[in-house]
C-alpha positions as CSV (number, residue, x, y, z in Angstrom):
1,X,63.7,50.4,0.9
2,X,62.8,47.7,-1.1
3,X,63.4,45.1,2.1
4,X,61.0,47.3,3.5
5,X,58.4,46.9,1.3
6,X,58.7,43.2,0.8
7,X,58.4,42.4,4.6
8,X,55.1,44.8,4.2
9,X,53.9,42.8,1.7
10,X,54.4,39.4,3.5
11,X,53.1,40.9,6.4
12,X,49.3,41.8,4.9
13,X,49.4,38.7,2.7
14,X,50.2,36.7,6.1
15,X,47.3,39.0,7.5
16,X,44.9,38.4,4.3
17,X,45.3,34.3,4.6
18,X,44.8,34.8,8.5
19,X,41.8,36.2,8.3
20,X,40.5,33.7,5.6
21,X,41.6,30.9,8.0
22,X,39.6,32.3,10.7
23,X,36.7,33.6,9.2
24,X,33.4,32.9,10.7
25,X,31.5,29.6,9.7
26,X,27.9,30.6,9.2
27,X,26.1,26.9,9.7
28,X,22.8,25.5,7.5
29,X,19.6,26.5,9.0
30,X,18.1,23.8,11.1
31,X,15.8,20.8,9.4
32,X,12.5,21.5,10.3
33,X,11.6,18.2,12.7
34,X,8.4,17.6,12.5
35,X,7.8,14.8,10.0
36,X,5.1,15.1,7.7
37,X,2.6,11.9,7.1
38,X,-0.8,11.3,5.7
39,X,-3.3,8.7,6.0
40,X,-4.5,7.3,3.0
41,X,-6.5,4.2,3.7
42,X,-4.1,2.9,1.2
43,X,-2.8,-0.1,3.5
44,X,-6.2,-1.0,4.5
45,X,-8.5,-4.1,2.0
46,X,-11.7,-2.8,0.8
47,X,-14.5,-3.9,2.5
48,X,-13.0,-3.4,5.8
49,X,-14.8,-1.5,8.5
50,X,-12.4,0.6,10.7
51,X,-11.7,1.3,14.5
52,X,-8.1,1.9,13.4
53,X,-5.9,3.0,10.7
54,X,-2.0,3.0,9.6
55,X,-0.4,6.0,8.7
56,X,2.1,6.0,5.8
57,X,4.3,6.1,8.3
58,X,3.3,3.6,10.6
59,X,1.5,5.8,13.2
60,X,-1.8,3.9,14.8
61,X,-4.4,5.7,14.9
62,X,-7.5,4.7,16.8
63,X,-10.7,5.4,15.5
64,X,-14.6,5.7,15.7
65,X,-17.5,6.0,13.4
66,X,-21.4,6.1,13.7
67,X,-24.0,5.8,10.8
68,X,-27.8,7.5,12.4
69,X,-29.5,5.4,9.6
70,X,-27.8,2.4,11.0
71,X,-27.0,3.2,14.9
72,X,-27.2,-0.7,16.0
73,X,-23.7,-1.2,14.4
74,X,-20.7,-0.2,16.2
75,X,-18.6,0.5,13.8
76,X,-19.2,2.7,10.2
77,X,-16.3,3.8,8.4
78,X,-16.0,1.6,5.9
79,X,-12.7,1.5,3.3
80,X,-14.5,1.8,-0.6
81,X,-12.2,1.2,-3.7
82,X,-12.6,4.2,-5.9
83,X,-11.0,2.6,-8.3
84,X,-13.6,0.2,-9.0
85,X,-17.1,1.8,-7.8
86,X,-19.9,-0.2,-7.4
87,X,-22.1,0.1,-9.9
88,X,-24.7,2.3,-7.9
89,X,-21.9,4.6,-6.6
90,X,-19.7,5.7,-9.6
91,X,-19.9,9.6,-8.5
92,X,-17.1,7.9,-5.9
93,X,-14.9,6.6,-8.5
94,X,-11.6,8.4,-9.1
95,X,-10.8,9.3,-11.4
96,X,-13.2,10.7,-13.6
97,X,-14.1,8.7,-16.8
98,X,-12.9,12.2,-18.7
99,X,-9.6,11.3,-17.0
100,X,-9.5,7.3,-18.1
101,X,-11.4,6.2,-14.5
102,X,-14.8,4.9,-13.8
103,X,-16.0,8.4,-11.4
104,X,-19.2,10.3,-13.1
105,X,-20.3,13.7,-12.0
106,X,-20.1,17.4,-13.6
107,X,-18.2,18.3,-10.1
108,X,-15.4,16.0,-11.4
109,X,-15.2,16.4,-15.1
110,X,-13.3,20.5,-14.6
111,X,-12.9,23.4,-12.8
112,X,-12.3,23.8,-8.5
113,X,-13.0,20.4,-8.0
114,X,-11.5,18.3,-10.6
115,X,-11.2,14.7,-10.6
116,X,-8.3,13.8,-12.5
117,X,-6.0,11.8,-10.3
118,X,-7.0,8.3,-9.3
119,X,-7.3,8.3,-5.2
120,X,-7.4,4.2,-4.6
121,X,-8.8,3.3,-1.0
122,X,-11.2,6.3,0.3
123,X,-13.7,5.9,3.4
124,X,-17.5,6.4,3.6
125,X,-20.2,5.9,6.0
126,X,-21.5,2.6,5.0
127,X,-24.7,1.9,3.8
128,X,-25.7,-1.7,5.6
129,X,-29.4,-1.4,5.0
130,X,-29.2,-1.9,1.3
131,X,-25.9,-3.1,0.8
132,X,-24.9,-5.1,4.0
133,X,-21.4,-5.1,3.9
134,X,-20.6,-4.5,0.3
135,X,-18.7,-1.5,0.2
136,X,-21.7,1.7,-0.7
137,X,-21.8,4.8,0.8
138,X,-25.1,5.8,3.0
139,X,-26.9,9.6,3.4
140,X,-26.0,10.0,7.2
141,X,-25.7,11.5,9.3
142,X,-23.0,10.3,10.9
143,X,-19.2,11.1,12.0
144,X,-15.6,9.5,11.6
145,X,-13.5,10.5,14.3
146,X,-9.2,9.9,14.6
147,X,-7.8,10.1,18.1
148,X,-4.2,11.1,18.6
149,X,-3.9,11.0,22.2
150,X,-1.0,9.0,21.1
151,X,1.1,12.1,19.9
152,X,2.8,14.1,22.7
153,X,1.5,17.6,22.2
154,X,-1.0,16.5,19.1
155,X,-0.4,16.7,15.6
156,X,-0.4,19.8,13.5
157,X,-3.1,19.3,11.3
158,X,-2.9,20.5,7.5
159,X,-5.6,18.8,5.2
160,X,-8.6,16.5,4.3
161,X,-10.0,15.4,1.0
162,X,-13.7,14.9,0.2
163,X,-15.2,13.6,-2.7
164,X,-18.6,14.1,-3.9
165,X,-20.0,17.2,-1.8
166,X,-23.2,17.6,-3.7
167,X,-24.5,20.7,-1.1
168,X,-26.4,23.0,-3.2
169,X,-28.6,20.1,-5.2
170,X,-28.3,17.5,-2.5
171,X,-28.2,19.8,0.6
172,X,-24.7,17.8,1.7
173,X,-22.8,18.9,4.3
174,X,-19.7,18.2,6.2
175,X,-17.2,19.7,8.6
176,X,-14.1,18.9,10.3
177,X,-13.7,19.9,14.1
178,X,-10.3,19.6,15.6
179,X,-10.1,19.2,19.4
180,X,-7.0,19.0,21.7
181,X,-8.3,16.2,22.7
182,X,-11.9,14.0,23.2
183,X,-13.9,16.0,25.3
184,X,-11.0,19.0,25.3
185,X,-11.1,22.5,23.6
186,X,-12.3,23.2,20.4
187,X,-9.4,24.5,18.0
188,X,-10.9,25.1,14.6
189,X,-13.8,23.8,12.7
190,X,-13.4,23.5,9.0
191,X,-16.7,23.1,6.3
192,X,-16.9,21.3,3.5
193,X,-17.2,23.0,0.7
194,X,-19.5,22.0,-2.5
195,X,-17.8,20.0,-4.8
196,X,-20.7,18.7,-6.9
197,X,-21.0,15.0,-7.7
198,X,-18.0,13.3,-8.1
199,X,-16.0,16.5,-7.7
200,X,-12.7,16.3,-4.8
201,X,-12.2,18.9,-2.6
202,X,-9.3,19.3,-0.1
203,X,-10.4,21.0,3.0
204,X,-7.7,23.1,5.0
205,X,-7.3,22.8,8.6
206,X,-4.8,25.5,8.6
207,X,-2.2,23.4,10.0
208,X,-3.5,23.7,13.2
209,X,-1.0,22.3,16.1
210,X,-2.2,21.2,19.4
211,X,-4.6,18.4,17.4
212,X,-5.3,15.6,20.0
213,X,-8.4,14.3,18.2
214,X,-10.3,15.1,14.8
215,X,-14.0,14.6,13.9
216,X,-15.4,14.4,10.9
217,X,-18.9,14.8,10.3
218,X,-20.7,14.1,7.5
219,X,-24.4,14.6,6.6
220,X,-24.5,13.1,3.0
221,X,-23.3,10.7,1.0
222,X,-19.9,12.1,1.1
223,X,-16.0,10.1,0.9
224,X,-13.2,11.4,2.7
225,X,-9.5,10.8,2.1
226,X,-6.0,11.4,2.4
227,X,-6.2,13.2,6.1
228,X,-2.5,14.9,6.5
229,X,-0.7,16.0,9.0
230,X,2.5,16.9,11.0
231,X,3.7,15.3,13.9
């Protein structure tokens, strides 16, 4: 009887250490491969106008701007240290003097649109009728457009930053229109809200896929920034 019970015994813990052996291997989800990147016009010397930009992670991307007020010049986007204003521009500075930088404007000093983080290189629209080519941003209109014809099957686009929407007492205005490519459909069109002066604002594109080329248009004198993206 006792044989009996001990071959029993062996038997399930043989069957027990079996199953362990054999037991289903669930595996890690997949990595998610689309690779997040942003450009921040960080690369880039101020005082240089742009018809292209490196992404943070090395991605080209060409580019074209147009200033109304000054439509003789071919190109408009023009990189602006935010860091260190010009004097007649510190509602671009970042960040705001509240927060130990040289910015000034209500939008910036609290609230939605806080100014509290120091953005370095930003973009604006530049102002060569009073300022030639010392970096100053001008009242538009105008656009600043990124082509990513380069990307097969577009980017997925997630964000933009603004700085200094000053809509309600400076009727500003901006919006971003996301296309699958120049000339192709319209996706989404995202506005700008108002930030007040020197207030930042990040504008969501929803992280719209399909993005072959992005244009930013800007009625104002308005910076953008820190354009992100998946590709």
């Amino acid at each position: 009887m006792k044989k009996h019970v001990l071959i029993s015994l062996a038997a399930c813990l043989l069957s027990l250490f079996s199953c362990k052996e054999t037991e289903e291997v669930i595996p890690d989800p997949v990595e998610d491969l689309e690779i997040y990147d942003v450009v921040s016009f960080n690369k880039v010397v101020a005082g240089t106008l742009l018809s292209a930009v490196t992404s943070d992670s090395g991605l080209v991307i060409p580019m074209t701007s147009f200033n109304s007020i000054s439509p003789d010049k071919p190109v408009a986007a023009m990189v602006f240290n935010s860091s260190l204003p010009h004097w007649e521009d510190v509602d671009l500075g970042t960040p705001n003097q509240k927060f130990g930088g040289k910015g000034k404007g209500k939008g910036g000093e609290s609230g939605n649109f806080i100014n509290n983080t120091a953005l370095g290189n930003i973009v604006v629209l530049q102002n060569f009728k009073q300022f030639g080519t010392v970096p100053n941003d001008d009242d538009g209109p105008g656009y600043i457009t990124f082509d990513f014809s380069r990307v097969n099957g577009g980017i997925k686009a997630t964000s933009l930053t603004v700085l200094d929407v000053e809509t309600a007492r400076e009727k500003e205005t901006g919006d971003v229109k996301l296309y699958t490519r120049k000339g192709g459909t319209l996706l989404y069109t995202a506005t700008f809200q108002d930030t007040e002066a020197n207030g930042v604002g990040i504008v969501d594109l929803k992280n719209t896929p399909g993005v072959g080329y992005l244009e930013v248009n800007i009625n104002g004198s308005i910076a953008i920034d820190n354009l992100r993206f998946y590709k």
